[in-house]
C-alpha positions in Angstrom: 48.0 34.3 22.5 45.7 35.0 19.8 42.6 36.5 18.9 39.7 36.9 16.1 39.8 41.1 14.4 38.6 41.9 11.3 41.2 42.6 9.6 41.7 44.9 5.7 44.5 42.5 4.1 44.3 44.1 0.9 42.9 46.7 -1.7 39.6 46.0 -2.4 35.8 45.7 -1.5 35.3 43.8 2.3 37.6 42.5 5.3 38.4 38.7 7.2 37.8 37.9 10.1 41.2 35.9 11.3 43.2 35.2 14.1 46.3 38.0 15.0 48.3 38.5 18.2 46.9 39.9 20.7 48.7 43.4 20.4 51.0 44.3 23.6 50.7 47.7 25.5 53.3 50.4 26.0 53.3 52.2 29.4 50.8 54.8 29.1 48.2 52.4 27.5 45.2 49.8 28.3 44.4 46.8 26.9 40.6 46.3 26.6 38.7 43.1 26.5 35.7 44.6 23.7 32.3 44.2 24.2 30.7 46.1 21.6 31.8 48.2 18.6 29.5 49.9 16.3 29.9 50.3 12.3 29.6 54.4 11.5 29.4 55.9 8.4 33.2 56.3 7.6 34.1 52.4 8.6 31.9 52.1 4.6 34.5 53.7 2.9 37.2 51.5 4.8 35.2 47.9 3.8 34.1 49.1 0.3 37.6 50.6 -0.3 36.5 53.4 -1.9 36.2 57.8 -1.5 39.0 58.8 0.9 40.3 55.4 2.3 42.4 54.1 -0.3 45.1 57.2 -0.1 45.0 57.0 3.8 44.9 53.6 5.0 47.9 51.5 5.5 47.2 47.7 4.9 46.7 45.5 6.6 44.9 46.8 10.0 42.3 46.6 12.1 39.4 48.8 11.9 36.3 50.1 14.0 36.6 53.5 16.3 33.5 53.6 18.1 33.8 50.8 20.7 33.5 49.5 24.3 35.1 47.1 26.9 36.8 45.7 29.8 39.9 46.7 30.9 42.4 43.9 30.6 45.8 45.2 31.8 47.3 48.5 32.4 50.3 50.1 31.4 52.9 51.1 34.5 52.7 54.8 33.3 48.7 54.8 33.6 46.5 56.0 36.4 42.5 56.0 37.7 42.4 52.6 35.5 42.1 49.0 36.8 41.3 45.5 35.5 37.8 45.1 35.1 36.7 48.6 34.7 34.2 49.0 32.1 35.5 52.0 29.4 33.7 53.8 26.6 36.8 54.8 24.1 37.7 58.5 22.6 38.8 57.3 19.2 40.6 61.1 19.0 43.9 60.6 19.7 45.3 64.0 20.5 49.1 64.5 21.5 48.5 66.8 24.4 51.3 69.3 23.5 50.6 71.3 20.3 48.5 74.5 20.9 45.5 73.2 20.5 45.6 71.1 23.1 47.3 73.5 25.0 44.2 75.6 24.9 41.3 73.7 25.4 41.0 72.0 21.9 42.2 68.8 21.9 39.7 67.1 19.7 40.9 69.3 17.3 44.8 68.4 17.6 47.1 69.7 15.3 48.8 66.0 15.4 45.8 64.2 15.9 45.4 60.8 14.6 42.5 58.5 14.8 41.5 55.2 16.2 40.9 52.6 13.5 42.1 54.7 10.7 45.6 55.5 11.7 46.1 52.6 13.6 44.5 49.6 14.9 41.1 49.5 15.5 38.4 48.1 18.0 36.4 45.5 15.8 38.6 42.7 17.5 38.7 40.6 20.6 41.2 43.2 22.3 42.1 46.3 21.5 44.7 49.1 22.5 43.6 52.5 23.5 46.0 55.4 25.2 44.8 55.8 28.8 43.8 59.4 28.2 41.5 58.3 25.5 39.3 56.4 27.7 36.0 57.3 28.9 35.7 55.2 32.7 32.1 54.4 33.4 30.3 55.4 37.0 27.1 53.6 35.8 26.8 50.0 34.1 23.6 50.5 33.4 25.4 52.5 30.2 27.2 49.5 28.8 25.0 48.6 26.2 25.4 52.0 24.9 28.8 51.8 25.6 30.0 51.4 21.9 27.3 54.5 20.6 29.0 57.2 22.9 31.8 58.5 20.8 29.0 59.3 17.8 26.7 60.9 20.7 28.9 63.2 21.3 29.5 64.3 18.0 25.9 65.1 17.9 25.3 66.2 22.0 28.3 68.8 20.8 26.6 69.9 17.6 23.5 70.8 18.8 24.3 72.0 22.2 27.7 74.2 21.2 24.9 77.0 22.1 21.7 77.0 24.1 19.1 76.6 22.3 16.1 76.6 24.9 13.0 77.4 23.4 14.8 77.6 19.8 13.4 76.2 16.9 15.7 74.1 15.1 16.2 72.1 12.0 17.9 69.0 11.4 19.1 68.2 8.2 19.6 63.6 7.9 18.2 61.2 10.1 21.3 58.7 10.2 22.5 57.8 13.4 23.8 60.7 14.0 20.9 63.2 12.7 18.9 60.9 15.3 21.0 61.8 18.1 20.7 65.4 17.4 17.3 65.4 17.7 17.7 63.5 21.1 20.1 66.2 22.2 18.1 69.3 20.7 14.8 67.8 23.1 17.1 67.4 25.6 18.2 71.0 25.6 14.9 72.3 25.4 14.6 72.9 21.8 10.8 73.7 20.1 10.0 73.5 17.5 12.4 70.6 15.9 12.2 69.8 12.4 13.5 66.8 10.8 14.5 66.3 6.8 15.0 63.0 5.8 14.9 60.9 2.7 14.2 57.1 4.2 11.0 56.7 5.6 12.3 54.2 8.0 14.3 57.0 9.2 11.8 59.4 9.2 9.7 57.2 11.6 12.7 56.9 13.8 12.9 60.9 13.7 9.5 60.9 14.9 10.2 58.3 18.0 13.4 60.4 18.9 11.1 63.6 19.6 11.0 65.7 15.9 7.9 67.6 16.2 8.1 67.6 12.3 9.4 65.3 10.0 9.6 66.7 6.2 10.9 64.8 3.0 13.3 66.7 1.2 11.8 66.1 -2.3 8.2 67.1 -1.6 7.7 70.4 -3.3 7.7 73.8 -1.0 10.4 71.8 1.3 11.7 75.9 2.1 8.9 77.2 2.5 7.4 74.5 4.9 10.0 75.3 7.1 9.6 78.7 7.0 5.9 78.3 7.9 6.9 76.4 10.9 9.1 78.6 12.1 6.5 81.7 11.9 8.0 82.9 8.5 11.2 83.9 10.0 13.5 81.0 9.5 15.0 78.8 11.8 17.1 80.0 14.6 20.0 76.9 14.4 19.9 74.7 11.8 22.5 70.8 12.4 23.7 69.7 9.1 24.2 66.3 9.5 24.1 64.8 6.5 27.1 65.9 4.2 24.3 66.2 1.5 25.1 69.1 -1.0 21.4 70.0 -1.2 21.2 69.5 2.3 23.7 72.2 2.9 21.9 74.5 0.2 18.7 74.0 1.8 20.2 74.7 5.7 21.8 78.3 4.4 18.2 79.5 3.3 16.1 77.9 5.9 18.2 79.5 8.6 17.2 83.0 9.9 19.5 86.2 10.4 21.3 85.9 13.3 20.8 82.3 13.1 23.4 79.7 13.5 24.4 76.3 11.2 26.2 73.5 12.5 28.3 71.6 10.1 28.7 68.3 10.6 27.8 66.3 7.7 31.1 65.4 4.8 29.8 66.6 1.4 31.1 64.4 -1.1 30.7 67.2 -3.9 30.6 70.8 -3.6 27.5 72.9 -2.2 26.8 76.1 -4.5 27.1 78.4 -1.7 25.8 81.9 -1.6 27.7 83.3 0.4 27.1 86.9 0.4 23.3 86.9 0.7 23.2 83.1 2.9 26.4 83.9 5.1 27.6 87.3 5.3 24.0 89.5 5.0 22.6 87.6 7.4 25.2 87.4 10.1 24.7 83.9 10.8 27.2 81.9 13.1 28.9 78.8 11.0 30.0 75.9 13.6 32.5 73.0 12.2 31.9 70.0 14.2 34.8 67.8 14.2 34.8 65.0 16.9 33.7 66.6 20.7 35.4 68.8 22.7 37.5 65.9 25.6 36.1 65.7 27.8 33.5 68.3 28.0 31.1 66.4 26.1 31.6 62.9 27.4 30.9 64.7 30.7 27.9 66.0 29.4 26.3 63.0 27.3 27.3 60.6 30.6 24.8 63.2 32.6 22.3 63.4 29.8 22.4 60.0 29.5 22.3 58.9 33.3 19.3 61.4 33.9 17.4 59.7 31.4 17.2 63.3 29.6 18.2 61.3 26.4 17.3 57.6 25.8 19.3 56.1 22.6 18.2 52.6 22.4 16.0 53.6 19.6 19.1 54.7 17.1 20.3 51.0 17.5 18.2 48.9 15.7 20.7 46.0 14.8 22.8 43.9 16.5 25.0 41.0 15.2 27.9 38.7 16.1 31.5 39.6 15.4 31.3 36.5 13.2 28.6 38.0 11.1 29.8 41.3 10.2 29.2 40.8 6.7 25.1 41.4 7.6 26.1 44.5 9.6 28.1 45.9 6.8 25.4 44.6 4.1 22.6 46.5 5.9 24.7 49.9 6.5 25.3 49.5 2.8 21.9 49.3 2.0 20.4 51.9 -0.6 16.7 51.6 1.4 18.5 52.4 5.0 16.2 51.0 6.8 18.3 50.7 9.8 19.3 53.5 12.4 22.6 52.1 14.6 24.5 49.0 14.0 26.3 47.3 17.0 28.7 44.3 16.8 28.3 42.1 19.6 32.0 41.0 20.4 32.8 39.8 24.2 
């Protein structure tokens, strides 16, 4: 019993596709038939073997955390789970017993370990996933979304971890996930939202996903167009999204006393931070966004998404064959990013 994963072998730019074992399941776990699995951001360091994935990757594995399917068999131990249901998967896998967990914050586990990073992943023809890491879906109509639900959340979480009715807010990068905030920010109610984005394919999609204004961060006045927007007061939340130093910079001035930043975005140097006069003076609220709080969030996005009060389809504007991964990775690797989501097409 075989089937076709993409597989790291060894050090070094790219993956194979090749035939493993199917894996087996212990008690408490499902084995799911995939249907979809998307490529995010941090599966790049993984194929081009570079930044953080070198020092914590264990060769060779199967990749891929944001992913979808069929449930194929349960494990004796498991419950609310049958063959055939269609699951959405929680690539946080939290251990349910430190304090954390203990109190309400298991996606940020003190033993947590992650889906496709520290173990086997979902860009295969079956994958294994604990039980209590899978999201069971009411509605089918969500199953071609399926695979894009893990990264909503991080972005549903980020912009709604307060109201924000009637609040102007900025985003700060377009990607996938800066174009889910937006979807989330409308969805909660937020006006005025402004967008910053480098790609003008991206900046189009910003527009489509309901940014009232979209801005490129290297036309001159950037702060002060945002403060004009904002009636010269700042914005009251600003979602950093893109792990851009200058990004970072530009989110601590634009925001207004009182405000709040999200944090989201990985920077891969360090932002100069001024942090008396950006931070402390102005008695802003800083947020770190790490994953989404399980199940809160799935329970939210599923509603938000159900309702129709945010439509995604948008984000994904690729879809390939497992067999042709190499043109999803080529295009997510792309310097122009002209591409929003990219979705593997598996089962």
């Amino acid at each position: 019993m075989t089937m076709q994963a993409l597989t790291k072998r060894r050090a070094g730019a790219g993956a194979e596709l090749m035939r493993v074992a199917i894996p087996r399941i212990a008690k408490d776990e499902l084995l799911l038939k995939v249907k979809r699995a998307s490529i995010c951001g941090s599966d790049l360091p993984i194929y081009n073997w570079n930044s953080w994935a070198p020092d914590r990757l264990k060769l060779p594995m199967t990749f891929g955390h944001e992913f979808c399917g069929e449930v194929a068999e349960t494990g004796s131990a498991t419950r609310d789970f049958k063959k055939g249901d269609f699951v959405s998967v929680e690539s946080h896998v939290y251990c349910g017993l430190c304090s954390q967990c203990r109190n309400g914050q298991r996606h940020v586990c003190r033993n947590l370990k992650i889906i496709g990073i520290d173990g086997p992943g979902g860009f295969a023809e079956f994958a294994v996933v604990p039980a209590r890491c899978a999201w069971k879906h009411k509605d089918l109509r969500l199953a071609k979304v399926g695979s894009i639900m893990e990264p909503l959340g991080n972005a549903v979480y980020a912009a709604l971890v307060e109201e924000i009715v009637g609040q102007s807010v900025l985003v700060l990068g377009c990607g996938p996930q800066g174009l889910f905030a937006i979807a989330a920010a409308k969805a909660g109610g937020a006006k005025p939202i402004i967008a910053v984005e480098m790609a003008p394919f991206r900046r189009a999609l910003a527009k489509k996903m309901g940014a009232d204004h979209v801005l490129d961060p290297r036309a001159p006045g950037i702060l002060d167009a945002i403060r004009q927007i904002s009636d010269n007061y700042g914005v009251d939340a600003v979602l950093e999204m893109s792990g851009a130093a200058p990004a970072i910079e530009l989110g601590l001035k634009a925001v207004r006393s009182g405000g709040r930043v999200v944090a989201f975005g990985i920077p891969s140097k360090m932002p100069s931070i001024d942090w008396a006069n950006d931070i402390v003076f102005k008695g802003i609220r800083v947020y770190g966004i790490a994953g989404r709080e399980i199940f809160n969030t799935w329970s939210r996005m599923d509603s938000l998404l159900r309702s129709g009060a945010i439509k995604v389809d948008s984000v994904i504007t690729h879809r390939f064959p497992l067999k042709q991964f190499k043109k999803g990775f080529r295009v997510m690797n792309a310097k122009s990013k002209n591409c929003g989501k990219v979705v593997l097409e598996i089962g």
